[in-house]
PAVEX-451499 format. One record per residue (C-alpha): residue number from 0; residue in three letters; x, y, z negated. Coordinates in Angstrom, 3 decimals, decimal comma. Layout:
N
[NUM ALA [X Y Z]]
...
//
This chain:
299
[0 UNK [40,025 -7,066 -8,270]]
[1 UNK [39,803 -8,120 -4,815]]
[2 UNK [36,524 -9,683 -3,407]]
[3 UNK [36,379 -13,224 -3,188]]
[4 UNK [34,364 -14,972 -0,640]]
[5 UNK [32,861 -18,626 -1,142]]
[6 UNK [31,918 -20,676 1,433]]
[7 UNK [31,464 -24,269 1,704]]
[8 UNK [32,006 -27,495 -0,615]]
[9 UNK [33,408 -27,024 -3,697]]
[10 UNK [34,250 -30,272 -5,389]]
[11 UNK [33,305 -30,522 -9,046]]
[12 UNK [36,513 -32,802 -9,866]]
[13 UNK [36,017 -35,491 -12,284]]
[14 UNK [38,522 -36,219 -14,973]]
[15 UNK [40,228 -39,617 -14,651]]
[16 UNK [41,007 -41,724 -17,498]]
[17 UNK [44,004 -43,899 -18,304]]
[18 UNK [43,337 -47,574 -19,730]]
[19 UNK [44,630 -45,922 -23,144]]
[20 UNK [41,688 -43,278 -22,866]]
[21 UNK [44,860 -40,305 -21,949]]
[22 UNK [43,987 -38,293 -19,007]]
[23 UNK [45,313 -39,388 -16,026]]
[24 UNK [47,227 -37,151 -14,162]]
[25 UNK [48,851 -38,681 -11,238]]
[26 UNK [45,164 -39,804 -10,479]]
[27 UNK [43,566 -36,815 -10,663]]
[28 UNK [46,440 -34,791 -8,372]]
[29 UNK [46,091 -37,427 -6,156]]
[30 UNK [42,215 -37,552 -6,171]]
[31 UNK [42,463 -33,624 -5,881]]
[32 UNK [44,478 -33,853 -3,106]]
[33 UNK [42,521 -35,963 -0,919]]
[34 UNK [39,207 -33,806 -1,327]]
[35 UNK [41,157 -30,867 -0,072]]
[36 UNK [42,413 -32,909 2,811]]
[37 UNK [39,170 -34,312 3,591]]
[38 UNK [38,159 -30,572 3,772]]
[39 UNK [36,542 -29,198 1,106]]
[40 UNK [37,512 -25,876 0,820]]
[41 UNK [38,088 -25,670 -2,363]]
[42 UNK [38,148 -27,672 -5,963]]
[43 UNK [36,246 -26,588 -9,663]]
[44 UNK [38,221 -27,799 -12,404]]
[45 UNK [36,549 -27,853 -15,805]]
[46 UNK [32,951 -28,219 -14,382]]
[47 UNK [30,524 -30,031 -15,984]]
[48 UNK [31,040 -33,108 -13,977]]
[49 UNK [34,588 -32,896 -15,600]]
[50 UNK [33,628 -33,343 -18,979]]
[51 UNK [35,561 -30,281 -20,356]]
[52 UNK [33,045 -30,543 -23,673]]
[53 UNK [35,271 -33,993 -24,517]]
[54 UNK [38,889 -32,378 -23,561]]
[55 UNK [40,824 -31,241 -26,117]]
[56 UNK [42,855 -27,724 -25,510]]
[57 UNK [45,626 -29,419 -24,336]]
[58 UNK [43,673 -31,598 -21,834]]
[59 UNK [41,861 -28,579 -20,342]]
[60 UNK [45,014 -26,752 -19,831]]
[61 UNK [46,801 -30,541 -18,129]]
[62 UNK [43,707 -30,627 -15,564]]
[63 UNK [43,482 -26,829 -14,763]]
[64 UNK [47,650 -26,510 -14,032]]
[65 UNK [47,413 -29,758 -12,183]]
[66 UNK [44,238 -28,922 -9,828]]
[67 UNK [46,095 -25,306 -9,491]]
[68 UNK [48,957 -27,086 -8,135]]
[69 UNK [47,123 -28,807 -5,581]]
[70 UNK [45,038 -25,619 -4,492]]
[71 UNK [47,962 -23,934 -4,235]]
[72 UNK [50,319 -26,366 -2,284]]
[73 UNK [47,117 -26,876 0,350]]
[74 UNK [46,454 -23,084 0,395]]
[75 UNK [42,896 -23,820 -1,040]]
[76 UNK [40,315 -21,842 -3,425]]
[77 UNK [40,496 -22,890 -6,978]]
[78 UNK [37,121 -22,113 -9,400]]
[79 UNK [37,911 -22,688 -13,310]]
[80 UNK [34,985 -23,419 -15,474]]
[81 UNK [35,577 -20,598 -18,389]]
[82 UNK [32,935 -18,816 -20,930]]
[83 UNK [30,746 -19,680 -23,442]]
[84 UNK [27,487 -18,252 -25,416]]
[85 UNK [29,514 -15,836 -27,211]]
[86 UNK [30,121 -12,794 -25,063]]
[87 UNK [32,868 -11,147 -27,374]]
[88 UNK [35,281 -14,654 -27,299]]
[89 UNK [33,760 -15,268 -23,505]]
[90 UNK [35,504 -11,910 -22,655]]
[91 UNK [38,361 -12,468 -23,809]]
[92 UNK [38,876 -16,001 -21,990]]
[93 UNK [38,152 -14,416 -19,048]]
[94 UNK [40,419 -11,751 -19,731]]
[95 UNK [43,371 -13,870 -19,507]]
[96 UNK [42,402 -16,260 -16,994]]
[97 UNK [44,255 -14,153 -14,078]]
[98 UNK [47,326 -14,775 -15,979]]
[99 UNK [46,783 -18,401 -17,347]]
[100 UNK [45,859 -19,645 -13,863]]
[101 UNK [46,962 -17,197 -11,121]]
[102 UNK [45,860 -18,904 -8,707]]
[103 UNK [42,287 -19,144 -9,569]]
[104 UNK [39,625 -17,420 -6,924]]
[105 UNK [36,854 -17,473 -9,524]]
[106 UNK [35,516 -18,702 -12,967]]
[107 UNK [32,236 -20,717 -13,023]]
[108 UNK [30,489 -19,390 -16,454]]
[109 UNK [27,118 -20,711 -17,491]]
[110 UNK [24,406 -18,350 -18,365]]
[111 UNK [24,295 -18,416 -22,431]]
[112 UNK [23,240 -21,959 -23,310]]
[113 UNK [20,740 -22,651 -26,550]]
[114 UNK [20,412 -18,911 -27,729]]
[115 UNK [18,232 -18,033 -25,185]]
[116 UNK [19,294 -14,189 -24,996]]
[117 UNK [16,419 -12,994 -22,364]]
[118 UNK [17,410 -12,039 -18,719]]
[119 UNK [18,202 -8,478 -20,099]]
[120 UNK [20,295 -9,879 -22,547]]
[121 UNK [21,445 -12,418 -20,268]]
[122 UNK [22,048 -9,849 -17,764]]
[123 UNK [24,051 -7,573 -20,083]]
[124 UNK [26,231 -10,509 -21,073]]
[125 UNK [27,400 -11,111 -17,725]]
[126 UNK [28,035 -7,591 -17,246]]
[127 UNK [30,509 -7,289 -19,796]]
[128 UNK [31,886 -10,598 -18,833]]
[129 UNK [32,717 -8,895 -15,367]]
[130 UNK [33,792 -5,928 -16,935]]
[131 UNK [36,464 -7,878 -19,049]]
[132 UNK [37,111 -10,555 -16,144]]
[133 UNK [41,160 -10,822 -14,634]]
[134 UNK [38,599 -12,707 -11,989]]
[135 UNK [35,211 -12,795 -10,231]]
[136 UNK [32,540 -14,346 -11,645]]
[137 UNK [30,192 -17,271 -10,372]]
[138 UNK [27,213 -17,569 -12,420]]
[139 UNK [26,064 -21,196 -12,939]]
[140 UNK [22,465 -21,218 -13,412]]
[141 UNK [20,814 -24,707 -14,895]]
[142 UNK [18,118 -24,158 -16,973]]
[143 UNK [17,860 -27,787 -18,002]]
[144 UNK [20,761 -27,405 -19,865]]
[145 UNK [21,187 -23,740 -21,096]]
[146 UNK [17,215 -23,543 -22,520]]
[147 UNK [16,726 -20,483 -19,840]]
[148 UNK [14,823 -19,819 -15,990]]
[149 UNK [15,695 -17,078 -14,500]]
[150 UNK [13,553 -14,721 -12,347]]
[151 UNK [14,521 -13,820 -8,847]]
[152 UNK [14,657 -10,123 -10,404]]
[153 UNK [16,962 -11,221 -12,925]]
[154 UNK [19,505 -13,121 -10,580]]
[155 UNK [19,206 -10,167 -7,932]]
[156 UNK [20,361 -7,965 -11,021]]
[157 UNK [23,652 -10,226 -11,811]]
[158 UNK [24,216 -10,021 -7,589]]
[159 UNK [24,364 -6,389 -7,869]]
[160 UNK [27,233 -6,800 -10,782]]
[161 UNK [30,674 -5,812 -9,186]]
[162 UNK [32,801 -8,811 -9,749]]
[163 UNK [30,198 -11,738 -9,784]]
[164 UNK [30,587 -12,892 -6,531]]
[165 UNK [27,822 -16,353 -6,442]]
[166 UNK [25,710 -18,800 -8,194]]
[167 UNK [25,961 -21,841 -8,950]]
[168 UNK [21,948 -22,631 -8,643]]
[169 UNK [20,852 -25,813 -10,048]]
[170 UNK [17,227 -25,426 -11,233]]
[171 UNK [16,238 -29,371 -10,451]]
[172 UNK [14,551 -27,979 -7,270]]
[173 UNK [14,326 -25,328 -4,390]]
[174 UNK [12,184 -22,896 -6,163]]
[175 UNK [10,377 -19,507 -5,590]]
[176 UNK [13,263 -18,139 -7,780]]
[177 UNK [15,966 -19,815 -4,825]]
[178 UNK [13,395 -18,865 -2,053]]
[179 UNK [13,672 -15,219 -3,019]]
[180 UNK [17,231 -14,682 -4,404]]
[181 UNK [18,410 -16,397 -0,626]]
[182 UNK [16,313 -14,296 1,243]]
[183 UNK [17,473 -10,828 -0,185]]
[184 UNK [20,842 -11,729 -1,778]]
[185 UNK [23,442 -8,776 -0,834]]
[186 UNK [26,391 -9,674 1,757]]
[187 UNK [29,335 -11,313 0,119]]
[188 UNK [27,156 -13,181 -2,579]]
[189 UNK [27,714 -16,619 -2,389]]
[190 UNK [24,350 -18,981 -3,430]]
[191 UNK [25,376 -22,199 -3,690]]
[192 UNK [23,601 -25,212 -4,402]]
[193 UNK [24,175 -26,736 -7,600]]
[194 UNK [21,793 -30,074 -6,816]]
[195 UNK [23,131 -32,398 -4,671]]
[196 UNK [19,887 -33,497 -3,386]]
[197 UNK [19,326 -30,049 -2,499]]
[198 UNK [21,698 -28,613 -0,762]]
[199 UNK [20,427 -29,424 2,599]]
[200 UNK [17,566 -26,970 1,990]]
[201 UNK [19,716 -24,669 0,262]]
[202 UNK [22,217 -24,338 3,422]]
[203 UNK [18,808 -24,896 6,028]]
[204 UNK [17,535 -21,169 4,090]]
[205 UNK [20,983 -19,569 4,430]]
[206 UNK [23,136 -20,445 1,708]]
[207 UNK [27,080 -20,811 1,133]]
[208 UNK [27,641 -23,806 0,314]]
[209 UNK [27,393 -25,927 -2,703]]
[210 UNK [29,492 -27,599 -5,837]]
[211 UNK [28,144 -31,360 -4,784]]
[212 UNK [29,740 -34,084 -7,663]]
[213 UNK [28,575 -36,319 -4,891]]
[214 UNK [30,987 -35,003 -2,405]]
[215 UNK [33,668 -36,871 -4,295]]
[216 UNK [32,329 -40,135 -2,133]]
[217 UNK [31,622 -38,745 1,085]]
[218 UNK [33,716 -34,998 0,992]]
[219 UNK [34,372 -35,119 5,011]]
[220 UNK [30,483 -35,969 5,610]]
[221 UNK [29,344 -32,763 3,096]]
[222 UNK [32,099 -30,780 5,259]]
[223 UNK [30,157 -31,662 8,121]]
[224 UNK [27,340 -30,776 7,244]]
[225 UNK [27,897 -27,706 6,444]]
[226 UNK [29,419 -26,753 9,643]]
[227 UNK [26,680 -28,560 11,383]]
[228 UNK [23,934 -25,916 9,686]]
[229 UNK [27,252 -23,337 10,625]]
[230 UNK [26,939 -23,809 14,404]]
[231 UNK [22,796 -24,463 14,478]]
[232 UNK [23,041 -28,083 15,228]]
[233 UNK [19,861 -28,705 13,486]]
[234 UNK [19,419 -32,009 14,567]]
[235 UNK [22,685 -32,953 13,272]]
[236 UNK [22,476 -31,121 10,077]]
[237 UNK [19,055 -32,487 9,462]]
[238 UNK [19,889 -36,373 10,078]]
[239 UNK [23,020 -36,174 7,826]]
[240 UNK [21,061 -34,078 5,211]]
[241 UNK [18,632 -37,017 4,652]]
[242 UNK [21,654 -39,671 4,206]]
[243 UNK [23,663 -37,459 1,968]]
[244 UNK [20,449 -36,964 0,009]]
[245 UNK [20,318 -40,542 -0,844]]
[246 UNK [23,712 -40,955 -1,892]]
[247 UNK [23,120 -37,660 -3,726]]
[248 UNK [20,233 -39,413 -6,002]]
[249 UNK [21,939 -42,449 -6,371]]
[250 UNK [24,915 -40,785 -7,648]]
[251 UNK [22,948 -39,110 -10,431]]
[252 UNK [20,673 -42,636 -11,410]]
[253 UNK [23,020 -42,412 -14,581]]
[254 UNK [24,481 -39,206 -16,241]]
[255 UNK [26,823 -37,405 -14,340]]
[256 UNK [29,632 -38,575 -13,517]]
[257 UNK [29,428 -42,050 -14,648]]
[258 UNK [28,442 -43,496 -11,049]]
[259 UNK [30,922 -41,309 -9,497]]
[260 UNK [33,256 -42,526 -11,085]]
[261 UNK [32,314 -46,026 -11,274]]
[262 UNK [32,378 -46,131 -7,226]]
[263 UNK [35,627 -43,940 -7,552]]
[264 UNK [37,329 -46,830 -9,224]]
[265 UNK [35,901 -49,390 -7,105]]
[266 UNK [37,398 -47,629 -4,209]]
[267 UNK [40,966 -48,384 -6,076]]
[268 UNK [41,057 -44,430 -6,369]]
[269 UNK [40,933 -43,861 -10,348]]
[270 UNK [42,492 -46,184 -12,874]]
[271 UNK [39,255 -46,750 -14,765]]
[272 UNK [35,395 -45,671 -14,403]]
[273 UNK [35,766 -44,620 -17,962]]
[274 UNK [33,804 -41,703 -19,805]]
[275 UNK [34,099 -40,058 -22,695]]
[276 UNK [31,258 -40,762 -25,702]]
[277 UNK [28,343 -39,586 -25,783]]
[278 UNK [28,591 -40,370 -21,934]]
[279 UNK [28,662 -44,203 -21,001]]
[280 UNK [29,820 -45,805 -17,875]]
[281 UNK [27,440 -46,646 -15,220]]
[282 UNK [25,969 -49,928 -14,903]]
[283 UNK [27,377 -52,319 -12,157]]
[284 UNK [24,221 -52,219 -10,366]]
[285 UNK [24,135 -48,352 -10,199]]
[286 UNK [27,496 -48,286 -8,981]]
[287 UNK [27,197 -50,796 -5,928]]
[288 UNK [23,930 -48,896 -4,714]]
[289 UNK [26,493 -45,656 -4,621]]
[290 UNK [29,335 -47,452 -3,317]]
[291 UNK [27,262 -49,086 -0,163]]
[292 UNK [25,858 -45,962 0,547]]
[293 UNK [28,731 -44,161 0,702]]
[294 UNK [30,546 -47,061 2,529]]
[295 UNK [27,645 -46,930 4,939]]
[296 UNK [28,348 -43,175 5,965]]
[297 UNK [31,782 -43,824 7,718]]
[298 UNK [29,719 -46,033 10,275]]
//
């Protein structure tokens, strides 16, 4: 397995719905597309901002081919959301991911949500994940969700792992955990920020990149400021940080994604803001806040 390197925004792609509740396709190519153009440098289909949990098989496998399609024709990096708590069916996923998608540069798996396995066992699970994998790893660490923190020790030990290549770090904050797994990660590991309001910090103290659902409003302006932090225009970096960190927290004021894609739709970009129950949409107020914001960026 070759070595994949991450570096820079990773769209989270949402799932566009059809006025009959079907996904739609043609939208979400054409959404896809434009990210990549905008220049993100690559997509994540099946993240959470996707809302894989309310796809059915064949849905998952609709979004995947069509978001591999548009990596492929723009030559960029494609990460597929794969896994699961069980480490014996996990494996096997994995296992035939290379062939299922060959395109893919890397699966996003969660660490083992609501079983709460330890960071040994946590650990252990993600070493036979690599060990099984067709593809690197990224390990997506939110604690909020899976019922489990993990120590700086503990993600230094799934770094070392040949074959998990990053993290997808969203903790709710910049931590001591982030402080120390940044400042002695090994070459080639990408941490990237999983909090959009974060990932100024995250890219001030060294890191990759990050997997922003807010980038969907604003992709060219996250681009930018990566490659400001890139070159060491702090100034730059630092002024844009603060504005993409308010469109950031506006774009979370309901459950992800319903305000991105509220503002999506009123951009005439997706045929409906819809989401899938237990999610509902956004309320109209939510989704002008996010919409002036990121109008207010191009000026």
């Amino acid at each position: 397995m070759e070595h994949t390197v991450l570096k820079g925004i990773y769209v989270p792609l949402v799932t566009p719905f059809a006025e009959d509740g079907s996904v739609a396709l043609d939208a979400l190519e054409k959404l896809a597309g434009s990210l990549l153009d905008d220049g993100a440098a690559g997509l994540v289909a099946l993240g959470t901002t996707g809302e894989p949990a309310t796809l059915d098989a064949a849905e998952r496998r609709a979004v995947v081919d069509a978001c591999a399609a548009v990596c492929a024709d723009r030559g960029a990096q494609l990460v597929v959301g794969a896994g699961g708590a069980d480490t014996r069916a996990a494996a096997e996923e994995l296992a035939g991911l290379g062939a299922r998608v060959p395109g893919a540069a890397a699966a996003l798996v969660t660490v083992p949500a609501f079983v709460r396995p330890g960071e040994a066992g946590t650990v252990a699970h993600f070493r036979a994940l690599a060990a099984a994998s067709a593809v690197p790893l990224v390990v997506y660490h939110i604690p909020y969700r899976t019922g489990q923190r993990l120590s700086a020790g503990a993600l230094l030990e799934l770094a070392a792992i040949d074959g998990v290549v990053g993290v997808k770090y969203a903790t709710g904050g910049l931590d001591q955990a982030a402080v120390e797994l940044l400042a002695q990660a090994p070459d080639g590991f990408a941490v990237l920020s999983g909090e959009d309001a974060f990932l100024a910090p995250v890219l001030a103290l060294g890191g990759a990149g990050g997997i922003p659902a807010s980038a969907h409003l604003a992709t060219a302006r996250f681009v930018e400021l990566t490659d400001a932090w890139e070159r060491g225009d702090v100034p730059r970096a630092r002024a844009l940080g603060h504005r993409l960190t308010a469109l950031a927290t506006a774009a979370f004021a309901a459950p992800n994604p319903a305000v991105v894609k509220g503002v999506l739709h009123a951009q005439g970009r997706i045929p409906t803001p819809d989401v899938r129950l237990p999610l509902l949409p956004a309320g109209a107020d939510e989704v002008a806040v996010a919409l002036a914001l990121a109008t207010g960026l191009d000026h």
